[in-house]
C-alpha positions in Angstrom: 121.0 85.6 97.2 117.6 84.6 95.3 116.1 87.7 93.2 113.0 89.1 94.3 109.8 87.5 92.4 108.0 89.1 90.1 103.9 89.4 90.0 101.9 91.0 87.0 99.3 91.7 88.6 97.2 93.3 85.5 94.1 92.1 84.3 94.1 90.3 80.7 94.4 92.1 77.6 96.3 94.7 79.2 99.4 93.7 77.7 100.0 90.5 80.1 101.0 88.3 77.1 103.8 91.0 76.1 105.0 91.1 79.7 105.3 87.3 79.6 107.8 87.3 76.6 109.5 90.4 78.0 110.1 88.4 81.3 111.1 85.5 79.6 113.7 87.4 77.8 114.8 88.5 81.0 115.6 85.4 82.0 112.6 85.0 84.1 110.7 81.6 84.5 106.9 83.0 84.6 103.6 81.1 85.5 100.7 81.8 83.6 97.7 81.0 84.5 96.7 78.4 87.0 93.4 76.7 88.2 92.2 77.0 85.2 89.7 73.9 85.3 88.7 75.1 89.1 85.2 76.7 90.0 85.0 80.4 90.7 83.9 78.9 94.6 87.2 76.8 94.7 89.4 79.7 93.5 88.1 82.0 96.3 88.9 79.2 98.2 92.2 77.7 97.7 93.1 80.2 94.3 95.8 82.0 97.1 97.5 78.8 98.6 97.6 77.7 94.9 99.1 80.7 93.6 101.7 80.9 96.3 102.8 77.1 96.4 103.2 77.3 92.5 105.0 80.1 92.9 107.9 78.4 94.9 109.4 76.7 91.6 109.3 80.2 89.5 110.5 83.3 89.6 107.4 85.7 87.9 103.7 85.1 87.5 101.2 86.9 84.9 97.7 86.2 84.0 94.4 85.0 86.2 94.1 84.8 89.0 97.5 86.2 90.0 95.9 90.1 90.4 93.3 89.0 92.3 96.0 87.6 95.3 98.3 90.4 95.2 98.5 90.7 98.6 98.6 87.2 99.8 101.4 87.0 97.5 103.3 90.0 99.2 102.8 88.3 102.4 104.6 85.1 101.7 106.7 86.5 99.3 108.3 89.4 101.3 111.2 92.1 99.0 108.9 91.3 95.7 108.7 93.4 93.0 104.7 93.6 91.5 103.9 95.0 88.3 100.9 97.0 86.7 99.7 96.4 83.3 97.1 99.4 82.7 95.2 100.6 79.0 92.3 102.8 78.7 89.3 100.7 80.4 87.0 100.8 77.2 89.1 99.2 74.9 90.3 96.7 77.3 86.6 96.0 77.5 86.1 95.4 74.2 89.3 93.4 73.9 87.4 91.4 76.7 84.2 91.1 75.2 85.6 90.2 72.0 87.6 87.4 73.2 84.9 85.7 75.2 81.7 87.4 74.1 78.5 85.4 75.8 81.0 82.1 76.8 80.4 82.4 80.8 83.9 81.0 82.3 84.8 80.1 85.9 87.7 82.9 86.4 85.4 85.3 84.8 83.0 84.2 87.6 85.4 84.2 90.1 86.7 87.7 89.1 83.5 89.7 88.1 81.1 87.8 89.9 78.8 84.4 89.4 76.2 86.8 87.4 78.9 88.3 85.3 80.6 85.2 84.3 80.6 86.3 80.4 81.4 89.7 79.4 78.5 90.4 77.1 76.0 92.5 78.7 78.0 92.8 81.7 79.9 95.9 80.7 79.3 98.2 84.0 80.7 95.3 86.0 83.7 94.3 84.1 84.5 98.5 84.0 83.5 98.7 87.7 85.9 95.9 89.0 88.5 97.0 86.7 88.6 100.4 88.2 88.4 99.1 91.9 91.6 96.4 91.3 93.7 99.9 89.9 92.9 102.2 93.0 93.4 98.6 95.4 96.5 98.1 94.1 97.3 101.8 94.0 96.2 102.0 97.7 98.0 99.1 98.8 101.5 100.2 97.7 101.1 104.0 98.3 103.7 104.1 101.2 105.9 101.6 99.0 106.1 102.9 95.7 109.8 101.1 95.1 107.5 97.9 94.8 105.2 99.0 92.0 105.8 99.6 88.7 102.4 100.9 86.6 102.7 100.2 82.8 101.2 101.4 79.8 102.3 99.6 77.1 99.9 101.0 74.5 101.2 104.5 75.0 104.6 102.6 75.0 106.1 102.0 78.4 108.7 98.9 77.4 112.2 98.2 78.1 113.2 101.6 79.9 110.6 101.3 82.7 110.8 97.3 83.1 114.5 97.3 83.0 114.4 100.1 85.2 112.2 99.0 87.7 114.6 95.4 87.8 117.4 96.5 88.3 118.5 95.3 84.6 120.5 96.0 81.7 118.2 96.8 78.5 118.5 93.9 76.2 119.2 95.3 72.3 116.0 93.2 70.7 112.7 95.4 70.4 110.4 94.7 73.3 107.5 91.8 72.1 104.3 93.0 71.4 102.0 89.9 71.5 98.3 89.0 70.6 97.5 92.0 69.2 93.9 91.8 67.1 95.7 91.4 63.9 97.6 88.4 65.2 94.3 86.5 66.4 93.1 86.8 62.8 95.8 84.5 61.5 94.6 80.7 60.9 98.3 79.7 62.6 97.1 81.7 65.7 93.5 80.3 65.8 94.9 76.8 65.4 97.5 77.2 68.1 94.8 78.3 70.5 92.7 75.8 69.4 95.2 73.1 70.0 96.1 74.7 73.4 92.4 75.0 74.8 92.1 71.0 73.8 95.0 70.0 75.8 94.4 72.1 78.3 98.1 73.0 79.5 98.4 73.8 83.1 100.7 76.6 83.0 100.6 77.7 79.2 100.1 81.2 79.2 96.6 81.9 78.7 97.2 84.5 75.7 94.2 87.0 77.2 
């Protein structure tokens, strides 16, 4: 019998990176992000039949625009398990901002709107729509609460409540914390992401 899939469905920089390795330690093959040359227009288009056909060789999926199709996921993925990455919503923000600053992207239009396609003097719509996709999701599996799992991985949810959650056996390793600010300062780190943006891989994980 096939395991259930698995869907982060948290926003970036709330630990989605971290998950990713977790997963993979798991023995979990995870998608990352996908469409990620697309148009915000396209994504609202076709992002769900994208999403759920890619899905079909993997087993988990984190990053954009996964959260946004959590429920068109559920439907054609009946029995699987979905998975919350929260932190407080002003340092995600500037975790956001900082990343991208005034560099308007397509997901970010496609997310937070075509006038909010950069963080930087978009703060009330970033916090706004960050708030609404935590009480959606919170809404949508109220009456199914064996399907959700809500993580804070700042305030040091790890192995206990993922393994938990899966059904799994806590590996012995310490649970990966990944791209924290101190590891984007590090000329290896710049020049992998650097390398990675040029070649524009369609299912590296996005590292956001």
């Amino acid at each position: 019998m096939a395991r259930a899939k698995i869907f982060c469905i948290g926003f970036q920089k709330t630990g989605t990176t971290s998950l990713y390795a977790a997963l993979t330690t798991l023995g979990y093959r995870t998608a990352a992000v996908v469409g990620r040359d697309w148009s915000a227009e396209r994504l609202a288009a076709e992002g769900a039949a994208l999403c759920i056909e890619t899905m079909r060789n993997f087993d988990a999926a984190q990053d954009m625009p996964w959260p946004v199709f959590f429920r068109e996921l559920d439907a054609a993925y009946p029995g699987s398990k979905f998975i919350l990455t929260l932190r407080d919503a002003d340092r995600w923000f500037s975790s956001i901002e900082g990343h991208f600053g005034a560099n308007a992207g397509e997901m970010q239009a496609f997310v937070y709107g075509r006038d909010a396609a950069a963080p930087a003097g978009n703060r009330q719509r970033y916090l706004d729509v960050y708030a609404r996709h935590e009480r959606d999701v919170r809404a949508y599996f109220a009456d199914r609460p064996g399907d959700l799992l809500v993580m804070d991985l700042e305030r040091g949810d790890g192995w206990a409540e993922l393994c938990g959650f899966l059904g799994l056996a806590v590996p012995s390793e310490p649970f990966p914390v990944k791209n924290r600010s101190s590891d984007r300062k590090t000329l290896s780190f710049r020049i992998r992401r650097k390398i990675g943006l040029l070649l524009g891989r369609y299912l590296a994980p996005e590292r956001i």
